[in-house]
C-alpha positions in Angstrom: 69.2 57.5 310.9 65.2 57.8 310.9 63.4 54.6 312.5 62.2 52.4 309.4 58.3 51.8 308.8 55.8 49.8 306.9 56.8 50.4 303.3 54.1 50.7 300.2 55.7 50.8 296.7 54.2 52.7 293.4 52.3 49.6 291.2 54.6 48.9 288.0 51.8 48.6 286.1 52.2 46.3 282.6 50.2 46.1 279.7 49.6 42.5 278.0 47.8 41.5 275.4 45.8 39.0 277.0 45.2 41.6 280.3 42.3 43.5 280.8 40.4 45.6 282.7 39.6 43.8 286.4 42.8 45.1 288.0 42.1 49.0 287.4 38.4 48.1 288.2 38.7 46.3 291.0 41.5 47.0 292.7 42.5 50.5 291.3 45.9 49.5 289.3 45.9 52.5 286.4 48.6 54.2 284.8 48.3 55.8 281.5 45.2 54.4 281.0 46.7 51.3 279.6 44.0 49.4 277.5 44.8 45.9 278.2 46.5 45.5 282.0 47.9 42.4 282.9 50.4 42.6 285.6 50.8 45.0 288.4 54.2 44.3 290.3 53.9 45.0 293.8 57.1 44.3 295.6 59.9 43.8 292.9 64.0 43.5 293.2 64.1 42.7 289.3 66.7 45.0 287.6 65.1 47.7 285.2 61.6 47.2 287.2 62.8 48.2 290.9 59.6 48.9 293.1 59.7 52.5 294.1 58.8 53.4 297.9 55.4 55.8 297.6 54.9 56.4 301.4 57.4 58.7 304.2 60.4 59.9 303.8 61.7 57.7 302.1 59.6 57.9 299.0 61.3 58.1 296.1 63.8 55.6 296.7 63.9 52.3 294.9 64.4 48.9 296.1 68.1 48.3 295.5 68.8 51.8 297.4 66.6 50.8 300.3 68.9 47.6 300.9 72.0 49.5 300.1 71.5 51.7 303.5 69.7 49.5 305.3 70.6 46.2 304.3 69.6 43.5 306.6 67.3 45.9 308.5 65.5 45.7 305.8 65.7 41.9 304.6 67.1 40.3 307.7 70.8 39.2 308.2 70.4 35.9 306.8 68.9 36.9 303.5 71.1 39.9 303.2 74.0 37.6 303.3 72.9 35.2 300.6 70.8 37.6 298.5 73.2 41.0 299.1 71.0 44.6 297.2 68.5 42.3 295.5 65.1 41.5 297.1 64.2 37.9 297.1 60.5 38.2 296.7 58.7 39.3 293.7 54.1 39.8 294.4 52.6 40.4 291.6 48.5 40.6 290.8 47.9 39.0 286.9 45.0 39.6 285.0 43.9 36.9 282.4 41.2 37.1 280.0 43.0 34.8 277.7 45.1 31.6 278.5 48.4 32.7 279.3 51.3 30.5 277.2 51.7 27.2 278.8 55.6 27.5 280.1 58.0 26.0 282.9 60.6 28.0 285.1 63.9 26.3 285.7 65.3 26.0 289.4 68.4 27.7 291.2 70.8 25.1 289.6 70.0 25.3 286.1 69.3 29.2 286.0 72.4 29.6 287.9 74.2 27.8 285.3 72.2 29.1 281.9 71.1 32.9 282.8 73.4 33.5 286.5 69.5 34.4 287.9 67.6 32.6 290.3 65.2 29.8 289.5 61.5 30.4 289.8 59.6 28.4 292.2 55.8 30.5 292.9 52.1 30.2 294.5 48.8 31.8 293.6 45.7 32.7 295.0 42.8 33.3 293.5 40.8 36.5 294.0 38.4 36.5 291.1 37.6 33.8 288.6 35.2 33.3 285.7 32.1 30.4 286.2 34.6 27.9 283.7 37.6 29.5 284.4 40.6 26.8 285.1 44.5 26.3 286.2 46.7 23.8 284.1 49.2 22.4 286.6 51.6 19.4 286.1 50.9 16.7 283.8 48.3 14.0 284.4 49.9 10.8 285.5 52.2 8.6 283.5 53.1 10.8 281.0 56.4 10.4 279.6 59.2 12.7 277.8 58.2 10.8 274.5 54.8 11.4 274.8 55.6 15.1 275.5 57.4 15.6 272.7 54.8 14.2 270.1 52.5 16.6 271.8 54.3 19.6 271.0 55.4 18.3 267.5 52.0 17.6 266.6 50.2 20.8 268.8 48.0 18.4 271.2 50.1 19.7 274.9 47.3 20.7 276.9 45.8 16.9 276.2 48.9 15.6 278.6 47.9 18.3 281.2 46.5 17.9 284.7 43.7 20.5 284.6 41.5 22.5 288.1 39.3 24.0 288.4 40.3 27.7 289.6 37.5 29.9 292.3 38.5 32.3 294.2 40.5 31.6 297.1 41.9 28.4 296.2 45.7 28.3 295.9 47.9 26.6 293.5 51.3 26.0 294.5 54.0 25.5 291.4 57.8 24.3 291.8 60.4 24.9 289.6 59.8 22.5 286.7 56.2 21.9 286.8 54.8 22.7 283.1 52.0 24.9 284.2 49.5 27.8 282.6 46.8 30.5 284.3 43.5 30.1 282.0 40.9 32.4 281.0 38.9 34.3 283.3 41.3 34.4 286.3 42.5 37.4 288.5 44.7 36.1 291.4 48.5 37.1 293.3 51.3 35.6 292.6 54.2 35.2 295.4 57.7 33.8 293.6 61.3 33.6 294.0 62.7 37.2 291.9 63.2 35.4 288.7 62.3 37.1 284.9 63.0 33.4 283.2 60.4 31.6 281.8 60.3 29.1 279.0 57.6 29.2 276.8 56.3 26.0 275.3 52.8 26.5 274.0 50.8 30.0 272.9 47.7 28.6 272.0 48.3 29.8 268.6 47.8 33.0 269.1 47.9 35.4 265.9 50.8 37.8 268.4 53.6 35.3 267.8 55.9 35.4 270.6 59.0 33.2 271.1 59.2 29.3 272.2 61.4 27.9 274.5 60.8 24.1 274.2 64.5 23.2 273.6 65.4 25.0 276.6 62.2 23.6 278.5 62.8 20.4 277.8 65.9 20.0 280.2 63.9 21.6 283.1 61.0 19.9 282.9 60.3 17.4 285.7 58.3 14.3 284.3 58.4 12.4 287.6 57.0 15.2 289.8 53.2 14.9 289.8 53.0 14.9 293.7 50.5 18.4 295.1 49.2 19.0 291.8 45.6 19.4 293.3 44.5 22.8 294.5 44.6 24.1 298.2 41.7 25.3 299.0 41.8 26.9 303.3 38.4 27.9 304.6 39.7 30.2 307.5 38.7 30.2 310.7 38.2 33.9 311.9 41.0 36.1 313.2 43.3 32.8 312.8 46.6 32.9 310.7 46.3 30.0 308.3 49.5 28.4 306.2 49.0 28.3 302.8 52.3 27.4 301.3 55.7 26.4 303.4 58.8 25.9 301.3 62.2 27.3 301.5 61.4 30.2 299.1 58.5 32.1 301.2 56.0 30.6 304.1 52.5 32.4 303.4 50.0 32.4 305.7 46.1 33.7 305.0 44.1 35.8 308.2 40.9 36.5 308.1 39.8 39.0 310.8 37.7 41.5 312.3 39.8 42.3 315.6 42.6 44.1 316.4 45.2 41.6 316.0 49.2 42.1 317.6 51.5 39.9 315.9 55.5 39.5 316.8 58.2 38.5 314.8 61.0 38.2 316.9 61.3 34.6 316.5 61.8 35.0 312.7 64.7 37.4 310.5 63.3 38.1 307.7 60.7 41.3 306.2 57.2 40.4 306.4 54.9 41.3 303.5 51.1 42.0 303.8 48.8 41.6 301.0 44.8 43.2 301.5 42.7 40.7 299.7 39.5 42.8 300.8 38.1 45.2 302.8 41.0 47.3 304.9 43.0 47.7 307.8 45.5 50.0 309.4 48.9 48.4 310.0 50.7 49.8 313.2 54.3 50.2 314.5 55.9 52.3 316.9 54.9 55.9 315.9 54.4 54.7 312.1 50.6 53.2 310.8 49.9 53.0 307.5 46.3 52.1 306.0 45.7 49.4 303.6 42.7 48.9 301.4 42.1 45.7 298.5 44.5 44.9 295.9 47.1 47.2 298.0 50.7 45.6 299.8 52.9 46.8 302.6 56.6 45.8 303.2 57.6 45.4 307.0 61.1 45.6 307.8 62.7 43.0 309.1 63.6 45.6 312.0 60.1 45.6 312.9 59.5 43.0 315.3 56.1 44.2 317.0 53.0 44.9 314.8 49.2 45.6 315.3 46.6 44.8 312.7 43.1 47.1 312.9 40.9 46.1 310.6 37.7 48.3 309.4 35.2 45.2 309.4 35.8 41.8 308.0 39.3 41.6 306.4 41.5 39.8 304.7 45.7 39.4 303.8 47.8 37.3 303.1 51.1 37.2 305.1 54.5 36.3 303.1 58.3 35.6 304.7 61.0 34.0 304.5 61.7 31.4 307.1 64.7 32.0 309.6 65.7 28.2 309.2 65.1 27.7 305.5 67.9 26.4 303.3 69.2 30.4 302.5 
């Protein structure tokens, strides 16, 4: 069997009708000249939108085949024994130029129950915002399920919301059952457990109508949960790996560099995912290198154990796994 390698996976590019056109500007995501783009999946195990493998030879292959043959080469042992064909992880980069709906995700219990799925606990960081631009996370303090339901009877819900400010490179870190919404004006990655499920409460009254979910929302909603609400927001030190986020779902870390960088992973089982926030680099293994450039992602094997980052001046990623000693 050939030697596995860093993996790059053909954009599943979506169109949404409050995208637009940042993401095939700025960090070339384009397919079928799609007027209004609002997602570009990166690294997805979600049936009917498998990532596709672009690079060596195994192009062609999508993600569920990839784990079939090389199962926990791929994922690591661990995950491969919890998770099986399906990849954990879904990166996506989301283009807003309108408010998205205001909505909560249910966790691993309750979408276990209602839709057998995962639950959807997920970060962001911001690469491009607007001067006013803003992130609705949580509710402000003492607001109760009574109050919450008057809001959305009488249309006043973003009134009970905790609201940030949103620049690029802050992060915003949501749980499963924080009510949460990405405003105007905002470009930015999204790492989250591979969940579809998402209950929409509010859609701004948008002329579109699109379902609501507020019966279903209102179970996993969590009123008492208003701890970490605020934005993270790492300056990073040069060619240092900074943590971002640390939960049982993923451990991201941000490095910004301008050195060749080594970086092992024997003390962790699990795939490592790289995502170029700017400039580029060349990622190195063995006999394999692949180069990276903005808005682009590589998947390392969890095979790979040894790795050297070469950046071509000052460069930035974001680094995404799966702790060995999380709660898999």
């Amino acid at each position: 069997m050939n030697e596995l390698y860093p993996l790059k996976f053909k954009p599943i590019v979506k169109d949404r009708v409050w995208g637009g056109n940042i993401l095939s500007k700025l960090y070339n995501k384009q397919q079928n000249n799609l007027p209004n783009i609002g997602e570009s999946w990166e690294v997805s195990g979600v049936q009917g939108d498998l990532s596709v493998v672009a690079n060596g030879f195994l192009a062609g292959n999508n993600m569920e085949e990839l784990i079939e043959v090389y199962m926990g080469d791929i994922t690591g042992d661990a995950i491969y024994e919890k998770f099986g064909n399906e990849f954990p992880l879904l990166i996506k980069l989301i283009e807003a130029q309108e408010d998205l709906s205001i909505q909560v995700h249910p966790n691993d219990e309750m979408a276990k129950k209602r839709h057998k799925a995962y639950g959807k606990t997920e970060m962001w960081y911001i690469l491009e915002n607007e001067p006013d631009a803003k992130i609705y996370t949580g509710f402000k303090e003492g607001v109760t399920k009574e109050d919450y339901l008057e809001a959305v009877k009488n249309g006043s819900l973003p009134n009970l919301l905790n609201i940030e400010k949103a620049e690029k490179g802050d992060v915003f870190f949501t749980p499963a059952g924080r009510i949460h919404a990405i405003g105007a004006g905002i470009t930015l990655v999204e790492i989250q457990q591979t969940s579809d499920i998402t209950y929409r409460i509010s859609d701004w009254n948008r002329e579109e109508k699109r379902e609501l979910h507020t019966d279903l929302a209102l179970d996993a909603l969590d009123f008492a949960e208003t701890s970490k609400r605020e934005k993270i927001n790492v300056k990073p030190k040069l060619n240092v790996f900074e943590n971002l986020v640390d939960c049982s779902f993923f451990t991201t870390n941000l490095l910004r560099f301008n050195e060749k960088t080594s970086k092992s992973y024997y003390f962790n089982d699990s795939f490592v995912i790289y995502i170029c926030l700017n400039g580029e680099l060349t990622v190195s293994c063995g006999r394999s290198s692949e180069k990276m450039t903005k808005g682009e992602t590589i998947l390392l094997p969890a095979m790979i154990k040894e790795v050297v980052l070469e950046p071509v001046g000052e460069t930035q990623i974001i680094e995404v796994y799966i702790k060995s000693e999380s709660s898999l």
